[in-house]
N, C-alpha and C positions, 0 to 999 in steps of 0.2 A: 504494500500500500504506500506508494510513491507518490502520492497526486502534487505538487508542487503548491495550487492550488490551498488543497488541505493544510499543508505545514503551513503557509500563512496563515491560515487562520488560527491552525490550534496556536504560531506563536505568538499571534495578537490574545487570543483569549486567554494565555497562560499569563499574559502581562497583566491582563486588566482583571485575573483571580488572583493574584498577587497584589496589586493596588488596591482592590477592594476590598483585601483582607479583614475581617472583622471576628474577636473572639466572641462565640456567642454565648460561652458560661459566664462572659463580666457586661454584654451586650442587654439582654432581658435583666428589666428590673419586674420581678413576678411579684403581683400582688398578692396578696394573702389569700382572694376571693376575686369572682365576677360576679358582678352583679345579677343576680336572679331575676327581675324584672326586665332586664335587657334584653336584647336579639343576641346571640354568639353566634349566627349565621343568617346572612341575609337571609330575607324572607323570600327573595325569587329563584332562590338556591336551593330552597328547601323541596322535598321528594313530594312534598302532596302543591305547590304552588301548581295554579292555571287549571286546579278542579274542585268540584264540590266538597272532598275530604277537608281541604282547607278552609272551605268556607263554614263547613259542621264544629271547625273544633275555633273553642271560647280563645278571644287573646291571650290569656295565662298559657294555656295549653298550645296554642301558637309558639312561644318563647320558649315553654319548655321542649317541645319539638326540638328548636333552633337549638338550643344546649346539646345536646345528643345527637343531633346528624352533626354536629361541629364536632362533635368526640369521636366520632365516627369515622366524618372525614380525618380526622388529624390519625386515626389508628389506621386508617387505610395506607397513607403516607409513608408510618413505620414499617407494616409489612411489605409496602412497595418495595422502600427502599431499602427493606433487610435483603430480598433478595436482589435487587440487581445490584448490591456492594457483592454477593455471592459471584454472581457472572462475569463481572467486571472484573472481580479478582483472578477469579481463574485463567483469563485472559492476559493481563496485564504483563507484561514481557516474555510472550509467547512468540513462536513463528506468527509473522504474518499483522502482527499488530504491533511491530517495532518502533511504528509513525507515531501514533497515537498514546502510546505505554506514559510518555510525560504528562501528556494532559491527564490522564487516568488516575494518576495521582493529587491533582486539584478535586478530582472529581472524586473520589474516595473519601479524601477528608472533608471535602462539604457536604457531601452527602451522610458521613456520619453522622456529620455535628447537628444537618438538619434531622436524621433520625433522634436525635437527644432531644432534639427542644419538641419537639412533635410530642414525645413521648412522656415529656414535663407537663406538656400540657394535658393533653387526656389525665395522668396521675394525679397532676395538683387541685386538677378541676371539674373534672368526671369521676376519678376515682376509680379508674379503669381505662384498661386498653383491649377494644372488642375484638375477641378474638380474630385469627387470621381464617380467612375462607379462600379454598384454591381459588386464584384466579384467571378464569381465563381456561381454554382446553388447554390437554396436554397435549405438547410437540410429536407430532410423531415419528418413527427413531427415521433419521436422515444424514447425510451426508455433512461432515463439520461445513462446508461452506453456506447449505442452507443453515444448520444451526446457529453459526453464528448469525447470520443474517436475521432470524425470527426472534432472537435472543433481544438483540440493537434497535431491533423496530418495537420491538413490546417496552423496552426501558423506554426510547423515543415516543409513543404515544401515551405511557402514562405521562412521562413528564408533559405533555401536551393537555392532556386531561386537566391534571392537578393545576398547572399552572391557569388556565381559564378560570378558576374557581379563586386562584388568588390574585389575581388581575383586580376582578370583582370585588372581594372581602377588602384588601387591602385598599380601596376605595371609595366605600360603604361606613360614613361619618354614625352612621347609627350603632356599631358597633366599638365595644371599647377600644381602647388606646393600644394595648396590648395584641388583643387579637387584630389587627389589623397592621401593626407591627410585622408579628408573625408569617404574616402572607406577605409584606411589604419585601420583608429580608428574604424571602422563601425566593420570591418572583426574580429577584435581583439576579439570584445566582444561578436560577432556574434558566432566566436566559441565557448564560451561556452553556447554561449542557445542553437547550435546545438547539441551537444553531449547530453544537460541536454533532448531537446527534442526526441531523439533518444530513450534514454532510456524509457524516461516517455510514447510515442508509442507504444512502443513494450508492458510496460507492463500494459497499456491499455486496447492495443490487446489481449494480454493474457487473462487479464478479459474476454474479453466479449467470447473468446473462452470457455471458460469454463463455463458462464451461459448459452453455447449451441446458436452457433449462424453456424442455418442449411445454405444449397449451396445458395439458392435463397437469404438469408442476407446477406453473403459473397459474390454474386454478385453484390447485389445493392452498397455494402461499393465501391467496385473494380469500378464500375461503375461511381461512385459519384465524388471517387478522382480521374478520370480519363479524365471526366469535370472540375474540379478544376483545373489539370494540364495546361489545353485547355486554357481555361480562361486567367488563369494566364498567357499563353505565346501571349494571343490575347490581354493582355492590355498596352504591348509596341507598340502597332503599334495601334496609337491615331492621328485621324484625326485633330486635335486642332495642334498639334507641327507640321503637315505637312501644315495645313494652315499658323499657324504662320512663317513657311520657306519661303513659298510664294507656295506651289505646289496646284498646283486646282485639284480639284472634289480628296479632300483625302480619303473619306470612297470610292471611286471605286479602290483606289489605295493600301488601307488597303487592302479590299478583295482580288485582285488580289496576292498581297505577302504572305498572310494567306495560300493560295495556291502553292504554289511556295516551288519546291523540293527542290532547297536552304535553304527556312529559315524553311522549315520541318525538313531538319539534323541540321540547325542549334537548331531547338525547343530539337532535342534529344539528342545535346550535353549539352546544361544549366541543361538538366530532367535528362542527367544520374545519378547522384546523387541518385536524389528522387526515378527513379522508381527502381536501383538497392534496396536500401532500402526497399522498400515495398515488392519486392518479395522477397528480405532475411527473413521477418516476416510473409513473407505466404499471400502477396496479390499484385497475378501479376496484371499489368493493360495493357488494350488494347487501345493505344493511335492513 
C-alpha cells in the first residue's frame, strides 16, 4: 500500500493528532450528577421520535427515555471500539499495512482514551454499561484481502454512524455542558479516523478489484455491509433502556418502531453518509 496520495495524508493527519493532543483524564471536569429533568439526548435522536410512541409517553418519561438511549448510545461506542482496537491491533505492523502502521498508532490511543471516557460516562451516570450484543453478521470465512477489506469498512461506517449523532448532541444547547462536550471532543478526532478510513476503503477496494473479484463476490461484499448497516441502526433501539424508562413489553415495542416509516427515513438520514460512500467506490447497497 504505496498510494503517495495516502502518505500525505496520513502525514498531514498524524501532524494535526499530534497538535491537537489533548489528555482526556485532566480534560473532563465530571460533575457529580446530571440533571434529571434534563434531555441527555436530543429529542430527535431519540428511537420512538417522528411516531405516536413518542407522543403517548408524558415529558418526564420523554427525559427519562433520553437518559438511557444516551447510556446506551455511549455503551455502544465502548463495545464499538473495544473491538476494532482488536483488528486494528492485529494488523498494525503486519505485511501489507506498513503505510498506515504510524497513523495506527494515533488511532489506538485515541481510541482508547475515547473508550475510557464513554465508559465514565455510562458508570458515573447510568450506573451501567449495557451489555454488548453481536453486531452486525458474521464474516464469512474469506480470503485475508476480502477480510481485511470488510474489517476497515465496518470500523469506517460505524465511525460514520456514531459521529452523525455527535455532530448533533455536541450542538444541541439543551443538553448539559458536559454531554455535549463529550461528543464535541469525540467528533474532533473522529474526523480524522474518518477521512484516514475513507481513504484506506477505497484503497482496499481497489485491491481486491484487481485480484479479480467476479459479480456474485461483489454481491455478497454489497450484501454483507448492507446487514451491517441494519444492524447497526437496530442497536439503538435496546429493550434494556426502555425497560429501564419504565415502558413494558420493550422488545414488542422495539419491533414495532424497526418498522415504522418514520424511523426508516430516519435510519436513511444517519446512513446517508455511508451509503453515499460506498457507491462513490463502486458498491451500491440495497437497504
Amino acid at each position: 500500500m504505496t498510494d503517495a496520495g495516502f502518505q500525505r495524508l496520513l502525514d498531514r493527519l498524524s501532524a494535526r493528532a499530534s497538535s491537537d493532543y489533548y489528555n482526556p483524564y485532566t480534560t473532563f471536569d465530571w460533575p457529580p450528577s446530571l440533571p434529571a429533568d434534563e434531555f441527555w439526548f436530543s429529542p430527535e435522536l431519540l428511537s420512538v421520535h417522528g411516531t405516536q410512541y413518542a407522543e403517548n409517553l408524558a415529558p418526564a418519561q420523554l427525559r427519562a427515555l433520553s437518559r438511557w438511549e444516551s447510556v446506551n448510545f455511549y455503551s455502544l461506542n465502548v463495545h464499538g471500539i473495544r473491538e476494532l482496537l482488536i483488528e486494528v491491533m492485529r494488523r498494525v505492523h503486519t505485511p501489507g499495512f506498513e503505510t498506515p502502521s504510524e497513523f495506527f498508532h494515533h488511532f489506538m490511543g485515541e481510541e482508547n482514551e475515547h473508550m475510557w471516557f464513554f465508559a465514565t460516562f455510562c458508570l458515573k451516570y447510568g450506573g451501567r454499561i449495557y451489555p454488548s450484543k453481536k453486531l452486525g453478521p458474521a464474516a464469512p470465512a474469506q480470503d485475508p484481502r476480502r477480510e481485511n477489506f470488510l474489517v476497515f469498512a465496518r470500523i469506517l461506517l460505524f465511525e460514520q454512524i456514531v459521529d452523525h449523532y455527535n455532530v448533533h448532541l455536541a450542538a444541541d444547547d439543551r443538553l448539559h455542558p458536559t454531554i455535549r462536550q463529550l461528543n464535541r471532543i469525540h467528533h474532533q478526532d473522529e474526523s480524522r479516523h474518518i477521512a484516514f478510513g475513507a481513504r484506506l476503503v477505497q484503497l482496499l477496494w481497489e485491491r481486491l478489484l484487481a485480484a479479480g473479484l467476479d459479480a456474485e463476490d461483489r454481491a455478497a461484499v454489497s450484501h454483507y455491509l448492507a446487514d451491517y448497516l441494519s444492524a447497526s441502526m437496530a442497536s439503538f433501539y435496546n429493550p434494556a433502556a426502555y425497560r429501564d424508562t419504565g415502558i413494558s413489553d420493550g422488545f414488542a415495542l422495539r419491533g414495532r418502531l424497526l418498522n415504522h416509516p418514520a424511523r426508516r427515513a430516519a435510519h436513511e438520514r444517519v446512513l446517508r453518509k455511508s451509503t453515499d460512500f460506498l457507491t462513490r467506490i463502486g458498491i451500491p447497497l440495497a437497504l
